[in-house]
N, C-alpha and C positions, 0 to 999 in steps of 0.2 A: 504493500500500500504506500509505504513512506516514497517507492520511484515510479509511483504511478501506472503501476501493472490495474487497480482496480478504477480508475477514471478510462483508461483506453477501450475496459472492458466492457464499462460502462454505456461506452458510444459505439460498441457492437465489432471490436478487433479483438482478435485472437492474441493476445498479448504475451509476448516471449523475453525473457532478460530480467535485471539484465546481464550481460556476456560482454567477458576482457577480449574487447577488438584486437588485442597484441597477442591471444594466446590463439593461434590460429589452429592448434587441437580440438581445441573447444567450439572456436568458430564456424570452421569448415561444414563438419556432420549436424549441426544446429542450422546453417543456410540449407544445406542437402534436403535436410526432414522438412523446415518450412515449402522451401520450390516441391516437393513431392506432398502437401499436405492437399486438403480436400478442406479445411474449414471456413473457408471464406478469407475477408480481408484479415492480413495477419500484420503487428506490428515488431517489428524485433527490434531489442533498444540493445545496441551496441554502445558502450565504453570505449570510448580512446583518449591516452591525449597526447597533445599536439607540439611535433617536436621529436617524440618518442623515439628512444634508440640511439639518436644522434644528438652527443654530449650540449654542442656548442649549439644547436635550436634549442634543447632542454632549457638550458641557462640565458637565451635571449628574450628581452622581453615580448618582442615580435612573434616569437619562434621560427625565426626564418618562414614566414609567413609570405615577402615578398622582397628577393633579396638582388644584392648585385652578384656578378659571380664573385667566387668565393674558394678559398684553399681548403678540400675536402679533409688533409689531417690537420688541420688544426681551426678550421672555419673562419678562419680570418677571412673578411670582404674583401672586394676592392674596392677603393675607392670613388667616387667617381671623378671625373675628368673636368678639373676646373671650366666652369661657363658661367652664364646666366643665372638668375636662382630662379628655384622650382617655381611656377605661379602658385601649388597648395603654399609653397612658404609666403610667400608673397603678401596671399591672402592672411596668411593667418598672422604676420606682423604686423599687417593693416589693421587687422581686428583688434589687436591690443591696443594699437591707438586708436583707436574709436572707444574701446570701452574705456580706456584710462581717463577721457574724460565724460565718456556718460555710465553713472552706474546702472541703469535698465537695460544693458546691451547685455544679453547670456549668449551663450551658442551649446550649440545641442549635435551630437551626431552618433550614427548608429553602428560603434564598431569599427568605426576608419578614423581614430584620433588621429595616428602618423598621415595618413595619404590626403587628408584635409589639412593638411597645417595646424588643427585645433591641440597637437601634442605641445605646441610651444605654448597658446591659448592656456592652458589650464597651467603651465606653470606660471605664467606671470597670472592669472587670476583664476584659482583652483576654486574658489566656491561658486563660480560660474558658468562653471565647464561641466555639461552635463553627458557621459556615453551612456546611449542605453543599453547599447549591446543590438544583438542582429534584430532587429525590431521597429523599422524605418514606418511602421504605421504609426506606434505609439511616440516616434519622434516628433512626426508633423502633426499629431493633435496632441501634442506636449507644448509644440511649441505654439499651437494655437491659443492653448489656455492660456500662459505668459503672456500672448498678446492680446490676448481681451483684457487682461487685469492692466495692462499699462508698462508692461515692458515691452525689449525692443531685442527678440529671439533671433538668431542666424542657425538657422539651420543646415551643416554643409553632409551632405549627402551625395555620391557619388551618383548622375545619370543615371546611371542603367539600375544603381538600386532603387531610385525616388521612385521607378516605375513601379515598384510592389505596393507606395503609400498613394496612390495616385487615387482613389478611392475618399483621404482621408484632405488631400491637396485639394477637391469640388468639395465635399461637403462642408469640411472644418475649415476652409481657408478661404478656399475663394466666395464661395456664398457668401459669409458669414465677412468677408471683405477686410478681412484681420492685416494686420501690415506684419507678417513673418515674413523674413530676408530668408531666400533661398540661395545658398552656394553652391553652383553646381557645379562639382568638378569631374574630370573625364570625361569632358566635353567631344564630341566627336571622336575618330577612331585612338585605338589604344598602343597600337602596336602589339607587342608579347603578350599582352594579356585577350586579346584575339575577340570575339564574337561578343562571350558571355560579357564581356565591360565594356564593350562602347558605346559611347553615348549618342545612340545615333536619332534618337526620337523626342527628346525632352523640348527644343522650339517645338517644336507638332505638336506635344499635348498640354505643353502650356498659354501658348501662344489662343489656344483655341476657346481658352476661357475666358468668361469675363470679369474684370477687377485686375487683372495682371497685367503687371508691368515684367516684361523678358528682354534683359541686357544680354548682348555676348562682347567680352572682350578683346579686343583686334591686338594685345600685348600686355605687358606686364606693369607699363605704368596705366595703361587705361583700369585695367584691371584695380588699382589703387583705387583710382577715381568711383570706381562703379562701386566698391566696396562701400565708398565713403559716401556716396549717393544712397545706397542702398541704408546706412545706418538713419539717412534723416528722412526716410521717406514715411510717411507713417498713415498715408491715405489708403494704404492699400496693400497688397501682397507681392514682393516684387523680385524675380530671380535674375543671377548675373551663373552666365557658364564661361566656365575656362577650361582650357584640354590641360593634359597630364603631361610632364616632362618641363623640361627647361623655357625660360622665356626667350625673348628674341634678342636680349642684350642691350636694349634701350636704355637710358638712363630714369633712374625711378625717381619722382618728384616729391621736392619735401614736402612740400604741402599738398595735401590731396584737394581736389575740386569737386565742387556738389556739378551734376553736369543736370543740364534740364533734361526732364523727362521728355522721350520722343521725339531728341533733336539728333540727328547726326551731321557728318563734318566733311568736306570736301579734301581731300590729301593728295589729291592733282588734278590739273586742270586740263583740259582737252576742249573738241569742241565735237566730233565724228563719233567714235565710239564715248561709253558710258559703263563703269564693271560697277558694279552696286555691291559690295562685300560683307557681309556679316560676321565676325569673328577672327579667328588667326588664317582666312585664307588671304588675309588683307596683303602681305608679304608676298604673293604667288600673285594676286592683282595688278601690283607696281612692280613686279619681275616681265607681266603680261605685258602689262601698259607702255612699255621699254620698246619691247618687241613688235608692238602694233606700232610704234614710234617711228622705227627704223623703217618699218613699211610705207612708211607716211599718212598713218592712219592715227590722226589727233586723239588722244585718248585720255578722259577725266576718271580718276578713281573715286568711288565715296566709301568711307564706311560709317554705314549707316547705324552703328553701334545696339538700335534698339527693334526690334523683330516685333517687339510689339508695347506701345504705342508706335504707328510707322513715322516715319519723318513725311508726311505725305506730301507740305509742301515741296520738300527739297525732292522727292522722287517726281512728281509733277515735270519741276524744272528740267531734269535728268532728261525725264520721257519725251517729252516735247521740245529740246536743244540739240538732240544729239539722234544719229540715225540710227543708231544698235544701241541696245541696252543686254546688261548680262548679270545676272543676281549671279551670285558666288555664297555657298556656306557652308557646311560641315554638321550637314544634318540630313535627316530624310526627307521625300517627298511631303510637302505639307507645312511647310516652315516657310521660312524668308519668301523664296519666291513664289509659292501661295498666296498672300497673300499682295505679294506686289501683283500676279497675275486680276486679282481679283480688285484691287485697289483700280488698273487700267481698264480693264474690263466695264466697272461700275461707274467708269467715271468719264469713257469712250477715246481714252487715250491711245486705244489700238485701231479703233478706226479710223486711221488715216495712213497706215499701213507701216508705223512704228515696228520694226524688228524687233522683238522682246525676246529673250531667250531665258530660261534657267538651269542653274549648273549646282547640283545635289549629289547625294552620295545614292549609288545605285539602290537596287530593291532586289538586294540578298543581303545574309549574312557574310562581312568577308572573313578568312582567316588569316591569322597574325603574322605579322610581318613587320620589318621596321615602319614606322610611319610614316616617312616618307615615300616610300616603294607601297603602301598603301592608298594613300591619298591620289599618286602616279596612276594607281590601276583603279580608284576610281574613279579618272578623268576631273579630277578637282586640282592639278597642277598648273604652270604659267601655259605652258605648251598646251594642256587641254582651253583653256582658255583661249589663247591666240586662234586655237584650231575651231571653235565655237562663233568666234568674232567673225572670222576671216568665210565659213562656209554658211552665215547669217549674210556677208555682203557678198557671198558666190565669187570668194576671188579663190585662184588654184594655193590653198594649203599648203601642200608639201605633207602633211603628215600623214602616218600611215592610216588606213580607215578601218584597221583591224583592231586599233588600239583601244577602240573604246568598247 
């Protein structure tokens, strides 16, 4: 009773355990009899723990849970390779100054202290640090309730898990119009961590609701800003996403800036083509915008920082000054250019025979790879750009048509 053999029994499972997952005597002919039984749904609660067998996981906090490589006798890591800092750190030394001067800022997250930045977070303010453990439902109506009482919750939850509480993000949040900061990191693909983690849907099913406010940051110092936008916003529920991995090496600004909601910002001028950029493909935009250059094909970059509120004047402008337009983002089908399709559409921007194109992450799941040689294959690089511009105004390409 004390491990729950008579609650599972309760709810009509054949209830087995529990059983040392490490004594594989024991385990083996207990799986054998379950896979050959007749009784219906059966539960077997397996023991393990994490680490086990291998000295140096035993003894780390992490338990080599997600690691760099590493010297198998003695588990020493490597290091990694001086650059940029991570955007979770980013975040999460932003957040400490935001909370060092407001005391209502908590943050909250479900099992991912280290890969959210929140591990530095609790040490400069441990009574505010909340992990619930793998439980990203009772996160986001955790941190609903703090926000109806008059704090000012961050909840950073990695993409692809927020999708389990997304039940909990309509009812407890968005209805109810609560101002909980969403950090969403592992924002688009992951690299090594493959399918099951990337974040490839969270514009799509936040963007879709109403009361939200959906940032994505195009670097590491915007990212500052939207952090610090996102601490004073208190009208509403409002998410900022960032991918996983190093920043771009920008310089990070001492002061963060509150940035207006639903404005974004022009980062080069053109006058012919238009790339409308959401996020980090901003960098692959003005690698684009170079190359439509040498063509003699005038090229303005935007990034338009917010996916939802749209900057609608400034896409307006976009639409009707320039002969091609190209959304760019690092998401699925039903995000950025969604709704700029729908923004044109509504508002007759396309008929007048505006080139509008959008450039998404396809519709499968990919498998892991470095992220860059990711992003390559799915046609979200400068070259898939160029080659999108260039067969929108029917000039000869050059690239291969296999590639995509």
């Amino acid at each position: 009773m004390t491990m729950g053999g008579t609650l599972f029994e309760e709810l009509g499972f054949y209830y087995v355990g529990p059983i040392d997952g490490h004594n594989l005597e024991h385990l083996i002919p207990v799986l054998e009899n379950v896979r050959d039984a007749e009784e219906g749904p059966i539960l077997v609660h397996v023991v393990t723990k994490k680490g086990k067998g291998y000295g140096p996981a035993e003894a780390a906090a992490d338990k080599y849970h997600g690691v760099q490589k590493f010297d198998v006798i003695t588990g020493t890591q490597a290091k990694a390779p001086p650059g940029p800092p991570q955007y979770q750190n980013v975040f999460g030394e932003q957040l400490i100054k935001e909370a060092d001067r407001d005391p209502t800022i908590v943050a909250i997250t479900a099992a991912m202290p280290s890969g959210t930045g929140l591990d530095k977070f609790a040490k400069a303010h441990p009574d505010r640090c909340f992990d619930v453990g793998i439980a990203e439902q009772h996160a986001v109506t955790f941190a609903a309730g703090l926000a109806a009482q008059g704090m000012r919750p961050f909840c950073a939850i990695y993409s692809t898990f927020l999708q389990r509480a997304y039940d909990q993000v309509v009812h407890d949040v968005a209805i109810q119009n609560l101002p909980v900061r969403f950090a969403i990191d592992r924002a688009g693909l992951v690299g090594a961590d493959g399918a099951t983690h990337a974040g490839s849907f969270d514009v799509t099913y936040l963007a879709t609701l109403p009361n939200f406010v959906v940032m994505a940051a195009a670097d590491e110092a915007e990212l500052v800003h939207m952090t610090h936008t996102a601490a004073l916003h208190d009208t509403g529920p409002i998410a900022v996403r960032y991918p996983r991995g190093n920043g771009t090496g920008v310089a990070l600004p001492e002061v963060a800036q509150r940035l207006e909601i639903g404005k974004g910002r022009i980062v080069r001028e053109g006058h012919k083509v238009a790339i409308l950029s959401l996020g980090t493909r901003l960098g692959e935009a003005l690698k684009a915008a170079e190359a439509l250059e040498a063509r003699g094909l005038s090229t303005t970059v935007a990034d338009l920082r917010f996916a939802k509120p749209l900057d609608e004047a400034l896409i307006r402008k976009l639409l009707t000054t320039h002969e091609v337009a190209v959304t760019v983002e690092e998401g699925s089908v039903g995000g950025l250019g969604a709704h700029v399709l729908t923004l044109a559409s509504d508002t007759g921007l396309i008929d007048g025979g505006l080139k509008l194109r959008t450039m998404r992450l396809p519709d499968l799941f990919q498998d892991q790879d470095k992220p860059d040689t990711q992003y390559a294959q799915a046609g979200l690089d400068a070259e898939a750009i160029v080659d999108t511009v260039l067969k929108a105004l029917r000039h000869n390409s050059g690239v291969v048509e296999a590639r995509a």
